[in-house]
PyMOL Python script that loads the backbone (N, CA, C, O; Angstrom):
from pymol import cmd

cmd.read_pdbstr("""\
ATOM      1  N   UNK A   1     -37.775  31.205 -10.235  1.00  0.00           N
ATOM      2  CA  UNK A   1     -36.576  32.027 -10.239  1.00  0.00           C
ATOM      3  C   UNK A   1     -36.916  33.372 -10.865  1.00  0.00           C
ATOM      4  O   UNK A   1     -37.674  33.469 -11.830  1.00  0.00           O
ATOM      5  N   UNK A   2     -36.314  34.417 -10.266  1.00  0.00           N
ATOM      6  CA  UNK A   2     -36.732  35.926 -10.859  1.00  0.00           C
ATOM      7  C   UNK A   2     -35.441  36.209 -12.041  1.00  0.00           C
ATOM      8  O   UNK A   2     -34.212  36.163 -12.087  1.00  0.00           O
ATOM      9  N   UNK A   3     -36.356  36.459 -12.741  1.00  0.00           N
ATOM     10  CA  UNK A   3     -34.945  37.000 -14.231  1.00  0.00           C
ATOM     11  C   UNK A   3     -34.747  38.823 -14.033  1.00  0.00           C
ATOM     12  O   UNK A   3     -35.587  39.521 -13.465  1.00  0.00           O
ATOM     13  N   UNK A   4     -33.907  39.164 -14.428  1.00  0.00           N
ATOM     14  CA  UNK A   4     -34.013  40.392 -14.029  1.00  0.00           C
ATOM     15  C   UNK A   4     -33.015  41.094 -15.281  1.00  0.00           C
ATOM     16  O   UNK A   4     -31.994  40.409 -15.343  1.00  0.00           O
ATOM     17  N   UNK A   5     -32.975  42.086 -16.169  1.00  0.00           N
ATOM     18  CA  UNK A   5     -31.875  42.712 -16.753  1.00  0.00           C
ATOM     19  C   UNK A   5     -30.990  43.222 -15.742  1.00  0.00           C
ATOM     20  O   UNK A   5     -31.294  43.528 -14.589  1.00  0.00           O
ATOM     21  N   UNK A   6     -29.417  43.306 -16.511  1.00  0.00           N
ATOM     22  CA  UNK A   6     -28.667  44.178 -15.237  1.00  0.00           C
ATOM     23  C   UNK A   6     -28.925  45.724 -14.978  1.00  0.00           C
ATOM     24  O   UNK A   6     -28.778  46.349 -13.928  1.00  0.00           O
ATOM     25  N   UNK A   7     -29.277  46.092 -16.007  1.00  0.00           N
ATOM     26  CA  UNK A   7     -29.716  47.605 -15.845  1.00  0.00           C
ATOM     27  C   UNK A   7     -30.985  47.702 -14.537  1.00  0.00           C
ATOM     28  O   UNK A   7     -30.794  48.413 -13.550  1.00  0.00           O
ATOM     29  N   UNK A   8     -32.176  46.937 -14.703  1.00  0.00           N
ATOM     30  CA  UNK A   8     -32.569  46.864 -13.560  1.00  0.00           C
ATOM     31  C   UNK A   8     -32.181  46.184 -12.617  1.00  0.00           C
ATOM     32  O   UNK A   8     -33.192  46.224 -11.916  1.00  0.00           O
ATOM     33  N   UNK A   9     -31.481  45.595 -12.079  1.00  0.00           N
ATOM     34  CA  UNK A   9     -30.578  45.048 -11.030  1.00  0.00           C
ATOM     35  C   UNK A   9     -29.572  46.283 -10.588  1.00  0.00           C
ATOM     36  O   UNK A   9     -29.525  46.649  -9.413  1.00  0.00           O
ATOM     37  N   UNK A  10     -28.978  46.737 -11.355  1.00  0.00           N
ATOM     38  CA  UNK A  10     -28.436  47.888 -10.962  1.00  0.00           C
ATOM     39  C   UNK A  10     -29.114  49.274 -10.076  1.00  0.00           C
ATOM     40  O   UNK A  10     -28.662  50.090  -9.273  1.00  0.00           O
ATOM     41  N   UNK A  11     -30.135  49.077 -10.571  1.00  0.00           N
ATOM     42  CA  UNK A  11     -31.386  50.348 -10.545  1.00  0.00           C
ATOM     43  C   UNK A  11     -32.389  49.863  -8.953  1.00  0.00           C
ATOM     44  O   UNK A  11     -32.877  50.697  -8.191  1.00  0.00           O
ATOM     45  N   UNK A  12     -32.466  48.689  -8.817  1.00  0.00           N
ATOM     46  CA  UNK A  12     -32.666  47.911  -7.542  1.00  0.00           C
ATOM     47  C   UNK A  12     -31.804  46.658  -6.900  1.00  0.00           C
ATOM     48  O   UNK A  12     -32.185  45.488  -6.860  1.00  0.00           O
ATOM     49  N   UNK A  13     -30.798  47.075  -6.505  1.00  0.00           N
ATOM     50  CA  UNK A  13     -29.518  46.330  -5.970  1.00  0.00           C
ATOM     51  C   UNK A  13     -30.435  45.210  -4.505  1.00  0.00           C
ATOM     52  O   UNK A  13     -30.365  43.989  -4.371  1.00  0.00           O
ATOM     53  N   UNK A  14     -31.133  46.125  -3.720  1.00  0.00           N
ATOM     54  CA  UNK A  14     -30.920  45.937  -2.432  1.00  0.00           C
ATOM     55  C   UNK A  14     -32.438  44.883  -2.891  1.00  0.00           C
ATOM     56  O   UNK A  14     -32.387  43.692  -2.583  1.00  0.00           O
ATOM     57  N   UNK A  15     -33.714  45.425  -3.618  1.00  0.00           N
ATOM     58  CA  UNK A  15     -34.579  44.144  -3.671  1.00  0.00           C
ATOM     59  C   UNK A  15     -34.447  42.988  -4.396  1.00  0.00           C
ATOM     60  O   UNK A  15     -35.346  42.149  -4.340  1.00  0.00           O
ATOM     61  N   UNK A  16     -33.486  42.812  -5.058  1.00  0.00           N
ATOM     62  CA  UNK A  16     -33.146  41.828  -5.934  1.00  0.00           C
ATOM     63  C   UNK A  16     -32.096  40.805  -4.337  1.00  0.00           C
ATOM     64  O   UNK A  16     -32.296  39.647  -3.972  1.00  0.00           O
ATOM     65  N   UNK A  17     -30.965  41.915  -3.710  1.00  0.00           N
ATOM     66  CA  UNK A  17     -30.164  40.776  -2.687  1.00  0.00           C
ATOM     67  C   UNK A  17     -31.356  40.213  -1.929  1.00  0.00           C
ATOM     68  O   UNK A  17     -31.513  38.997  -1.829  1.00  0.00           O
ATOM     69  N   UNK A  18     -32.139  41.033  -1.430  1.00  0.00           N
ATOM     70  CA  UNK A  18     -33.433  40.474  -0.625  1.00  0.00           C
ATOM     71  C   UNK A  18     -34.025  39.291  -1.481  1.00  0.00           C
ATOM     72  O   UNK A  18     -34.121  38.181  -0.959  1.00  0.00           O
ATOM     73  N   UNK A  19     -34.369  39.471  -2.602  1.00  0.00           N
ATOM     74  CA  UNK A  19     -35.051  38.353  -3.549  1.00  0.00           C
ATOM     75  C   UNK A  19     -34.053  37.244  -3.210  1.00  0.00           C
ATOM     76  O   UNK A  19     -34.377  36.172  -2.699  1.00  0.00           O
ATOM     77  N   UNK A  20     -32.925  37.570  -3.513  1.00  0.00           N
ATOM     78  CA  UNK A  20     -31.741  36.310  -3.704  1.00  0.00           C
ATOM     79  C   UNK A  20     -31.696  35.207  -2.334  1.00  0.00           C
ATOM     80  O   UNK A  20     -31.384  34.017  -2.362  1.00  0.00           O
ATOM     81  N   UNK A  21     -32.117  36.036  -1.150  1.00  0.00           N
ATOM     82  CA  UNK A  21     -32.080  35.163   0.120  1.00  0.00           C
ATOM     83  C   UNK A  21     -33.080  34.139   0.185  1.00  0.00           C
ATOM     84  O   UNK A  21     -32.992  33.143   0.903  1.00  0.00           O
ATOM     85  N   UNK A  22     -34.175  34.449  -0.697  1.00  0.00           N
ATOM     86  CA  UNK A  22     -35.950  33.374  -0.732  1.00  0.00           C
ATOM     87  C   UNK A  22     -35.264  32.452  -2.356  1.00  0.00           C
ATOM     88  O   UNK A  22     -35.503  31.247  -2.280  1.00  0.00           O
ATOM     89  N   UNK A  23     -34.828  32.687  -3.125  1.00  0.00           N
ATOM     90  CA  UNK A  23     -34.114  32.010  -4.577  1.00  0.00           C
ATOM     91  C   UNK A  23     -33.731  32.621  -5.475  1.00  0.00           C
ATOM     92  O   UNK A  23     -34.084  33.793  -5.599  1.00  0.00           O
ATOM     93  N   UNK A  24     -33.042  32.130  -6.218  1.00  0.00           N
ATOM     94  CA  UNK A  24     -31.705  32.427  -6.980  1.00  0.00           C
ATOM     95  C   UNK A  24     -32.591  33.804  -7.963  1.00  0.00           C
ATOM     96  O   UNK A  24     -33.782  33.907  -8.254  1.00  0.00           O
ATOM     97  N   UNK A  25     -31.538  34.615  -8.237  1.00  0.00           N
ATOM     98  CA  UNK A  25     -32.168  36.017  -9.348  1.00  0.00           C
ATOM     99  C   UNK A  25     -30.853  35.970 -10.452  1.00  0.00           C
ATOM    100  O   UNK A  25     -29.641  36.178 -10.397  1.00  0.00           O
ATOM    101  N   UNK A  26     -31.975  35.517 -11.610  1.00  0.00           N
ATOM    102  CA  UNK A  26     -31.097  35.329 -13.001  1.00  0.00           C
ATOM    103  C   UNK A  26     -31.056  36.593 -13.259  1.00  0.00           C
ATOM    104  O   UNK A  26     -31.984  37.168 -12.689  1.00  0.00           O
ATOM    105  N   UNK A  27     -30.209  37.481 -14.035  1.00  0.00           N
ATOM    106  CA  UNK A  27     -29.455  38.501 -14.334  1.00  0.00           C
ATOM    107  C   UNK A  27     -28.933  38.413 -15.509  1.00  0.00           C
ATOM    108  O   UNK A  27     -27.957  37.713 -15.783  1.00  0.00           O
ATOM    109  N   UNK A  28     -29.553  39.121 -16.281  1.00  0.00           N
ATOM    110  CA  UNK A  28     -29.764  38.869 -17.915  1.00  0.00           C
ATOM    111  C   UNK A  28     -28.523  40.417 -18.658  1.00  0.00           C
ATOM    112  O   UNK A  28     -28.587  41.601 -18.325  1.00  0.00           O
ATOM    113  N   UNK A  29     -27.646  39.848 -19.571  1.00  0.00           N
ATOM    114  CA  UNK A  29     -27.325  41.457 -20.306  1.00  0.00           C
ATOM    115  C   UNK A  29     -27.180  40.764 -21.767  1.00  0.00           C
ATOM    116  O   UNK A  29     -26.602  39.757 -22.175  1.00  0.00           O
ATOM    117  N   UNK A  30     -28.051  41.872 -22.421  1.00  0.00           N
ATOM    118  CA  UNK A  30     -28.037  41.884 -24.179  1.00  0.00           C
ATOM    119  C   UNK A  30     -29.138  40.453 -24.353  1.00  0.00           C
ATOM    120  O   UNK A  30     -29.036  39.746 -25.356  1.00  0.00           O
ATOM    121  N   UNK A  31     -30.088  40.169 -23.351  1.00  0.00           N
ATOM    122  CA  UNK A  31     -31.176  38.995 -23.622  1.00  0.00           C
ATOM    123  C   UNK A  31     -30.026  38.091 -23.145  1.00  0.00           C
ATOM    124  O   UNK A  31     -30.140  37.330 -24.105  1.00  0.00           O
ATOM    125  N   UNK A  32     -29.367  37.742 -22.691  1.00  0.00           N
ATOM    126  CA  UNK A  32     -28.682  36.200 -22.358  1.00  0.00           C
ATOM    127  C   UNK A  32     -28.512  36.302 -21.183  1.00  0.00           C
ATOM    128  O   UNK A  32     -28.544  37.393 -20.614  1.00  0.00           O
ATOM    129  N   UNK A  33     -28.309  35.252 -20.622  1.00  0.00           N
ATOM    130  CA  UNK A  33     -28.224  34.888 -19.189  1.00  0.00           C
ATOM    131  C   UNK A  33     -26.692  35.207 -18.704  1.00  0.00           C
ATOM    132  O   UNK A  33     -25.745  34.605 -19.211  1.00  0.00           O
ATOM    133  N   UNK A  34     -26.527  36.143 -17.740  1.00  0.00           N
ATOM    134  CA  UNK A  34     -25.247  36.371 -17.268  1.00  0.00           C
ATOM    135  C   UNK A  34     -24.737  35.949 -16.001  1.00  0.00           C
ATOM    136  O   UNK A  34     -23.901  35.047 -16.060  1.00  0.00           O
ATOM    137  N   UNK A  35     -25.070  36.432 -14.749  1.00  0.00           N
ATOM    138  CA  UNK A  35     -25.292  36.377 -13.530  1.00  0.00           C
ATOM    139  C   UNK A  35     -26.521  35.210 -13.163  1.00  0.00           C
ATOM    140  O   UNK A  35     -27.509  35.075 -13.885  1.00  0.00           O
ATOM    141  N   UNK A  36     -26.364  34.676 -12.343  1.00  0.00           N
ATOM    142  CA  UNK A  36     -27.193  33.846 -11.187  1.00  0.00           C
ATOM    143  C   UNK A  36     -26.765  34.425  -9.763  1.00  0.00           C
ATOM    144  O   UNK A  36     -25.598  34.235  -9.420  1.00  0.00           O
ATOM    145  N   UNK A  37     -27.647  35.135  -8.885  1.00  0.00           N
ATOM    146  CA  UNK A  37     -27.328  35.566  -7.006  1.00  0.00           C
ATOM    147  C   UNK A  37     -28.078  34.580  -6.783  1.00  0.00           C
ATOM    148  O   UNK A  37     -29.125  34.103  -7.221  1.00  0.00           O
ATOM    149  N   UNK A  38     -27.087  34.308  -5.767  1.00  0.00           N
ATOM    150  CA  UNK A  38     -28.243  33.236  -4.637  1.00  0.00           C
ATOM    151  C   UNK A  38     -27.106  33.735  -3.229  1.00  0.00           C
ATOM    152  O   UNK A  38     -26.007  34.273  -3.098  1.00  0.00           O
ATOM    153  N   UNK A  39     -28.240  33.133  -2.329  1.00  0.00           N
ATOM    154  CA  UNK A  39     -28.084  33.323  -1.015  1.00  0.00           C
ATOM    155  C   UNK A  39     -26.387  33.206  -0.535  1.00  0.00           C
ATOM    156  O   UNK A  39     -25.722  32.577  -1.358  1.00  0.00           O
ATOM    157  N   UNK A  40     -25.703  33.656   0.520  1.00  0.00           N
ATOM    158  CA  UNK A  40     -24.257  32.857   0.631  1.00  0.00           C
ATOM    159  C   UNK A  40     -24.791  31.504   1.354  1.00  0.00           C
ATOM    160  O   UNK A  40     -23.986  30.589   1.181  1.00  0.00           O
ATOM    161  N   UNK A  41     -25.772  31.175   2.012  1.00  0.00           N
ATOM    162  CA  UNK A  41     -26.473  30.233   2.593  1.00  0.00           C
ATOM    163  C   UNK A  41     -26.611  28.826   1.549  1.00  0.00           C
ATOM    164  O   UNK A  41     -26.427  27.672   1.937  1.00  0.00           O
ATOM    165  N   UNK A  42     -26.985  29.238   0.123  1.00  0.00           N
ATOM    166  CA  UNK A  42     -27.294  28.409  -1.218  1.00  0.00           C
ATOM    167  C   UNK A  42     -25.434  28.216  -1.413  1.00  0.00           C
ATOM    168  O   UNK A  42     -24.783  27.174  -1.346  1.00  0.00           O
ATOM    169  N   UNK A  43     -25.186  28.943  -1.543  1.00  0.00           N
ATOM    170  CA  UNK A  43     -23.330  29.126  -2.385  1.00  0.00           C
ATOM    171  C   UNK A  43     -22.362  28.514  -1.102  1.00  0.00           C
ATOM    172  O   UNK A  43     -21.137  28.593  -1.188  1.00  0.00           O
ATOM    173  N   UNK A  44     -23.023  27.898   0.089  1.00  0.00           N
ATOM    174  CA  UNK A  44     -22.177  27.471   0.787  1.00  0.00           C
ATOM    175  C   UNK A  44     -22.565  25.342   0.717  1.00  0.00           C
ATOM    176  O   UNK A  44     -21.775  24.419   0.914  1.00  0.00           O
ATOM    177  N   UNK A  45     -23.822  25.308   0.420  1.00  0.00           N
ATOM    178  CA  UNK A  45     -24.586  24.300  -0.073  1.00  0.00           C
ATOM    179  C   UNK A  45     -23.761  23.829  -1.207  1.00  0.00           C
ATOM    180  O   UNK A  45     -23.176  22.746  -1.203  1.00  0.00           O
ATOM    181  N   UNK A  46     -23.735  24.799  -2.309  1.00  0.00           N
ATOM    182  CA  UNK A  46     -22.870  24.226  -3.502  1.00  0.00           C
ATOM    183  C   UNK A  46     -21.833  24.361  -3.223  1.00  0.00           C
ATOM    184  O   UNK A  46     -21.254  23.742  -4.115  1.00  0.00           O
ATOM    185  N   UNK A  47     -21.115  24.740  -2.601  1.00  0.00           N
ATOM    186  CA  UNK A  47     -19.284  24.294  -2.607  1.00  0.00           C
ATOM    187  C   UNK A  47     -19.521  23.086  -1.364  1.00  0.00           C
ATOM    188  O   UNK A  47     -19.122  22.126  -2.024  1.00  0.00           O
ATOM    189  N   UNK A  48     -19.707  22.793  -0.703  1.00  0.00           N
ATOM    190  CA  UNK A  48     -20.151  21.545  -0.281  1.00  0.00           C
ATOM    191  C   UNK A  48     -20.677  20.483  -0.880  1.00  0.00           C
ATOM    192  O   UNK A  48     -20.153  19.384  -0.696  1.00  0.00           O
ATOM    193  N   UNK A  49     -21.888  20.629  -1.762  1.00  0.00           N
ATOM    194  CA  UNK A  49     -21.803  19.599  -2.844  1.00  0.00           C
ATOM    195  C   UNK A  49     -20.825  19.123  -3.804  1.00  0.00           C
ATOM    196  O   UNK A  49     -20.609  17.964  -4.160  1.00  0.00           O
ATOM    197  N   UNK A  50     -20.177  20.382  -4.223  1.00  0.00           N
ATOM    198  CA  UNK A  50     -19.032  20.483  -5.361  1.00  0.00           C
ATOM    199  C   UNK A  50     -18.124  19.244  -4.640  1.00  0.00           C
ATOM    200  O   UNK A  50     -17.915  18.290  -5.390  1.00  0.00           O
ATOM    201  N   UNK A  51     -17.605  19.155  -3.380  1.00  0.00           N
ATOM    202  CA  UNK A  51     -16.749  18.250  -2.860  1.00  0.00           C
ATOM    203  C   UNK A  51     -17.040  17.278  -2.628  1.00  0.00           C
ATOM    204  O   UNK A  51     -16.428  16.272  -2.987  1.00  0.00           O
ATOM    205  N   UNK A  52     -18.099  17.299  -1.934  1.00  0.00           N
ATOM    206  CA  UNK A  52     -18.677  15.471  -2.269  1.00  0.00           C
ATOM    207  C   UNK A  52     -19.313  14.573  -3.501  1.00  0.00           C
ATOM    208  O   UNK A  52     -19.432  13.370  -3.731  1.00  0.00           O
ATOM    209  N   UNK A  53     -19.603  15.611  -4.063  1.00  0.00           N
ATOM    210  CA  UNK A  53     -19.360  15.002  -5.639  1.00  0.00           C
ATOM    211  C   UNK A  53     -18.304  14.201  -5.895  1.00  0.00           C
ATOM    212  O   UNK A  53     -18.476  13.037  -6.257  1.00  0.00           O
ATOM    213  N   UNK A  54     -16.914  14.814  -5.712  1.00  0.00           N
ATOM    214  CA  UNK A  54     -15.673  13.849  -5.798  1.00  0.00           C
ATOM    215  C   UNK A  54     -15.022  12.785  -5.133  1.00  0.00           C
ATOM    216  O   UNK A  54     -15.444  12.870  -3.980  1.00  0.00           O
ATOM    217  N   UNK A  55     -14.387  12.016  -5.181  1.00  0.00           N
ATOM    218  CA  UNK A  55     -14.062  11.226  -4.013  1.00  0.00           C
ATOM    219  C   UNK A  55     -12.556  12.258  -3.087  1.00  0.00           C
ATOM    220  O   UNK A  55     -11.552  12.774  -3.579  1.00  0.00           O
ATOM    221  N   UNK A  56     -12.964  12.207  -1.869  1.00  0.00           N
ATOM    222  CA  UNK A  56     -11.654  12.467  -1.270  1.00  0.00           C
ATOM    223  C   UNK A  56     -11.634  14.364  -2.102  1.00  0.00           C
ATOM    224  O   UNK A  56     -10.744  14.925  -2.742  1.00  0.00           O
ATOM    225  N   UNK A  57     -12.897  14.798  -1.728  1.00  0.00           N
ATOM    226  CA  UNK A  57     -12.955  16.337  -2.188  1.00  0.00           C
ATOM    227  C   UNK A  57     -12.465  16.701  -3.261  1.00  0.00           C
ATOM    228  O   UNK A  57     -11.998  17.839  -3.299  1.00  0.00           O
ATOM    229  N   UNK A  58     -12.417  15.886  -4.424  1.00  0.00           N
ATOM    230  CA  UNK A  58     -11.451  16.083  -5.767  1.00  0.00           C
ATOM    231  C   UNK A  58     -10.306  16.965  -5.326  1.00  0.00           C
ATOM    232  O   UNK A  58     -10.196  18.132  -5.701  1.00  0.00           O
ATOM    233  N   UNK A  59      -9.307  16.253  -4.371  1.00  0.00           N
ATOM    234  CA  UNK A  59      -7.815  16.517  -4.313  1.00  0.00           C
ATOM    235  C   UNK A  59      -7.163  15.551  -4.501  1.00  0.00           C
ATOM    236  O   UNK A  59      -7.787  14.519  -4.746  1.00  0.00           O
ATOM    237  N   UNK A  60      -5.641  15.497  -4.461  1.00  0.00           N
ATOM    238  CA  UNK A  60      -5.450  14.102  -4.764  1.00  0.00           C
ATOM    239  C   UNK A  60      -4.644  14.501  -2.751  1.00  0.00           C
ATOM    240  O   UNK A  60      -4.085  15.560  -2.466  1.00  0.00           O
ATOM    241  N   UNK A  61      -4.761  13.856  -2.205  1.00  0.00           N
ATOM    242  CA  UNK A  61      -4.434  13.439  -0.766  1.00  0.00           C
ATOM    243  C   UNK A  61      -3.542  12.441  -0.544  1.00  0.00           C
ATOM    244  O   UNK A  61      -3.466  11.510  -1.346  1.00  0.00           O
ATOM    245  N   UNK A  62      -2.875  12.491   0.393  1.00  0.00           N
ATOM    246  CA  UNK A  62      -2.209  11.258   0.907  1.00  0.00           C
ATOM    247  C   UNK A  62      -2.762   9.921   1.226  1.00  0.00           C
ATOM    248  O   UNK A  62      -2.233   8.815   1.120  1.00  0.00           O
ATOM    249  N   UNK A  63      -3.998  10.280   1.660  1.00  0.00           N
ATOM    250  CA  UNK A  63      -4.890   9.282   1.428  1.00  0.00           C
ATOM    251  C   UNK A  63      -5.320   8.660   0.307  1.00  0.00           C
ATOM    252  O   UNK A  63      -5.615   7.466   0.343  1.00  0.00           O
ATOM    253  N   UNK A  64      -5.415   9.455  -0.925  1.00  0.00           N
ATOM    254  CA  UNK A  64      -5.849   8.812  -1.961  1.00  0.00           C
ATOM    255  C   UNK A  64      -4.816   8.283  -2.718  1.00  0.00           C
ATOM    256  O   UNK A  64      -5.168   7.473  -3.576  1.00  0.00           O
ATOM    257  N   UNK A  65      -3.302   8.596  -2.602  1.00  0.00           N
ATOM    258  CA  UNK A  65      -2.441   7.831  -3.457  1.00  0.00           C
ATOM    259  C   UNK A  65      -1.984   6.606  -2.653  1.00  0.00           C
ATOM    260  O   UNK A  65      -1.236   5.725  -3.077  1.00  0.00           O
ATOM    261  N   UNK A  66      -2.663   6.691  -1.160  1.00  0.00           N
ATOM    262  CA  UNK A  66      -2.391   5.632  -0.796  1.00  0.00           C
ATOM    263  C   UNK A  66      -3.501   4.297  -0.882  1.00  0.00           C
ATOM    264  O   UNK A  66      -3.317   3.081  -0.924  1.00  0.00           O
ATOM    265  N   UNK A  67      -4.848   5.227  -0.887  1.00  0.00           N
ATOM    266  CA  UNK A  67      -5.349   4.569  -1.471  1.00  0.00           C
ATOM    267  C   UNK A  67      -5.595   3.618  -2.759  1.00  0.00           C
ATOM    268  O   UNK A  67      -6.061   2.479  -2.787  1.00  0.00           O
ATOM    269  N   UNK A  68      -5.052   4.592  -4.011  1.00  0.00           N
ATOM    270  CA  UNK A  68      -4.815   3.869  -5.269  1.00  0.00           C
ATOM    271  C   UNK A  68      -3.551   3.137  -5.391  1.00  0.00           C
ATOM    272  O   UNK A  68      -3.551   2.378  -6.360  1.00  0.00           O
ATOM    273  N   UNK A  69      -2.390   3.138  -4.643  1.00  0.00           N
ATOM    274  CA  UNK A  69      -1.605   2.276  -4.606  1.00  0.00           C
ATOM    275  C   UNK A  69      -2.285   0.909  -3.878  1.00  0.00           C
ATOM    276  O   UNK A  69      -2.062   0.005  -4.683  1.00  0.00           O
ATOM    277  N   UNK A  70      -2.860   0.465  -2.962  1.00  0.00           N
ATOM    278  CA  UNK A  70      -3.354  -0.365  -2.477  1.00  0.00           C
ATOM    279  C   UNK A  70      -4.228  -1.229  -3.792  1.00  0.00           C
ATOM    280  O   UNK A  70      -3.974  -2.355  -4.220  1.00  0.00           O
ATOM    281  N   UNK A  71      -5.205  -0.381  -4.193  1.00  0.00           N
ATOM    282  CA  UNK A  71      -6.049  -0.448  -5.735  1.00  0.00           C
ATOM    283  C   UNK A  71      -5.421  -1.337  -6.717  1.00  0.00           C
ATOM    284  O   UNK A  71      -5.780  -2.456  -7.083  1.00  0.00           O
ATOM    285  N   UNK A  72      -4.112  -0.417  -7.184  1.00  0.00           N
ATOM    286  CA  UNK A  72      -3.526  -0.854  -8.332  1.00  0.00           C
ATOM    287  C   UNK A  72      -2.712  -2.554  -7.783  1.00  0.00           C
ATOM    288  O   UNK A  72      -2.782  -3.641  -8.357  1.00  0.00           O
ATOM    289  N   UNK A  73      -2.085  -2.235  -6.663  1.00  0.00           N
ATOM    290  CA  UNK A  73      -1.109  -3.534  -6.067  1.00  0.00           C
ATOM    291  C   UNK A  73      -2.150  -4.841  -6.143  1.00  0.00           C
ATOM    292  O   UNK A  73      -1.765  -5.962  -6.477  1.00  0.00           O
ATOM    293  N   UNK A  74      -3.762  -4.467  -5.720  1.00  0.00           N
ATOM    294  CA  UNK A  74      -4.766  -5.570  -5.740  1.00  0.00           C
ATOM    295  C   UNK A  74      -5.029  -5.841  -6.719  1.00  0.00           C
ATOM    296  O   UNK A  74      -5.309  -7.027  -6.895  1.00  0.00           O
ATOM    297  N   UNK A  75      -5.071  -5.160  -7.568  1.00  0.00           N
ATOM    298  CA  UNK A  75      -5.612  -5.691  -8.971  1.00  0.00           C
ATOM    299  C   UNK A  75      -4.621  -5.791 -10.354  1.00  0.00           C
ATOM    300  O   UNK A  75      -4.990  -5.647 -11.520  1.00  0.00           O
ATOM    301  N   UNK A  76      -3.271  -6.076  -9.867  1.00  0.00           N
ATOM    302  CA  UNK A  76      -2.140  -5.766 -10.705  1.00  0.00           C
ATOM    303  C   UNK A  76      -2.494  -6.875 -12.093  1.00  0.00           C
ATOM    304  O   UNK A  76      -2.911  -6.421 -13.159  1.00  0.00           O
ATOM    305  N   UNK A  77      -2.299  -8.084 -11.914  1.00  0.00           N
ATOM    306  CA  UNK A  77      -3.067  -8.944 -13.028  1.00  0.00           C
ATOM    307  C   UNK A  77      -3.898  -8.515 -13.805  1.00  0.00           C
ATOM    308  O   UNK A  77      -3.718  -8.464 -15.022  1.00  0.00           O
ATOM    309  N   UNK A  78      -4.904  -8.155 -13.230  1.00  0.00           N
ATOM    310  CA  UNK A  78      -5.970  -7.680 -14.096  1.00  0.00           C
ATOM    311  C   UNK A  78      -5.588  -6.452 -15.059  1.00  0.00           C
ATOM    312  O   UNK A  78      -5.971  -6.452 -16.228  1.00  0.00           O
ATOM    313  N   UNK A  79      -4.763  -5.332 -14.486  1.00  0.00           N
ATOM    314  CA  UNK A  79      -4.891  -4.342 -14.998  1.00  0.00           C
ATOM    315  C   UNK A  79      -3.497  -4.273 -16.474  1.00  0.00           C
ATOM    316  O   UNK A  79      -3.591  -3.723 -17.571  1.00  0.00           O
ATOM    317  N   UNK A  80      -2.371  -5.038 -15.902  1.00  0.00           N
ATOM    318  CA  UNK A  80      -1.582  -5.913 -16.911  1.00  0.00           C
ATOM    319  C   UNK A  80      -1.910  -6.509 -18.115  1.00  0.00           C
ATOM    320  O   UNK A  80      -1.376  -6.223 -19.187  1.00  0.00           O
ATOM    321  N   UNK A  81      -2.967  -7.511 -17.923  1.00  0.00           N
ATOM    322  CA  UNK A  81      -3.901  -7.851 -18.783  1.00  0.00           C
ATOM    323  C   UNK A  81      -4.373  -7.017 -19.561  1.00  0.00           C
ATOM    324  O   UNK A  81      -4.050  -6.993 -20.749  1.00  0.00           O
ATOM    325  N   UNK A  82      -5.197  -6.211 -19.042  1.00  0.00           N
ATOM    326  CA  UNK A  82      -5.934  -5.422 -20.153  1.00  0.00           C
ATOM    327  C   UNK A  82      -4.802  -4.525 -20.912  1.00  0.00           C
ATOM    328  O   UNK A  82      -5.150  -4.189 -22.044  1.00  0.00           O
ATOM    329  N   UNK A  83      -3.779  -4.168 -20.585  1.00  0.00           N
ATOM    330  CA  UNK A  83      -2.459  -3.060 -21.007  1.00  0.00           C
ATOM    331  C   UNK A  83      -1.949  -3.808 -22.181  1.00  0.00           C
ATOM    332  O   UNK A  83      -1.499  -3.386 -23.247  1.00  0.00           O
ATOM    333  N   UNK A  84      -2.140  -5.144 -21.695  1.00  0.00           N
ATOM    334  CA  UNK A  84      -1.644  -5.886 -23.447  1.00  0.00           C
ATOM    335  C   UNK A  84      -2.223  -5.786 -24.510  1.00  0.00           C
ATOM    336  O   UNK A  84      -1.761  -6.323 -25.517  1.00  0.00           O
TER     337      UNK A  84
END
""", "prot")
cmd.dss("prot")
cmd.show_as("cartoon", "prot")
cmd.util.cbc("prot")
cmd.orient("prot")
């Protein structure tokens, strides 16, 4: 990964987006890490991961409350139980 200050990122905008299309360009202000660019190609990868990470795209859906009603109705005993 290329680290870069923002002052030079600023100072070379266009070889750093070019860098960003081959991997990510860390973007540093005052020594700390500020910015990460990556590709929209990479940033379309992670919001796609981001959702399947969750079940049911971490929304709650019609599907999923119908799903957890089904859940809870199957396992009502059990979950009674433990509530005591």
């Amino acid at each position: 990964m290329t680290t870069v200050t923002a002052s030079e990122f600023q100072k070379n905008f266009g070889t750093f987006k070019e860098a960003a299309q081959r991997e990510p360009v860390k973007i540093t202000s005052n020594g700390r890490e500020s910015v990460v660019l990556i590709s929209a190609a990479s940033f379309a990868e992670y919001e796609q991961f981001k959702k399947q990470k969750y079940a049911y795209g971490g929304e709650v859906t019609d599907e999923f409350e119908k799903d957890l009603d089904h859940f809870m109705e199957e396992h009502k005993a059990v979950l009674e139980g433990l509530a005591k």
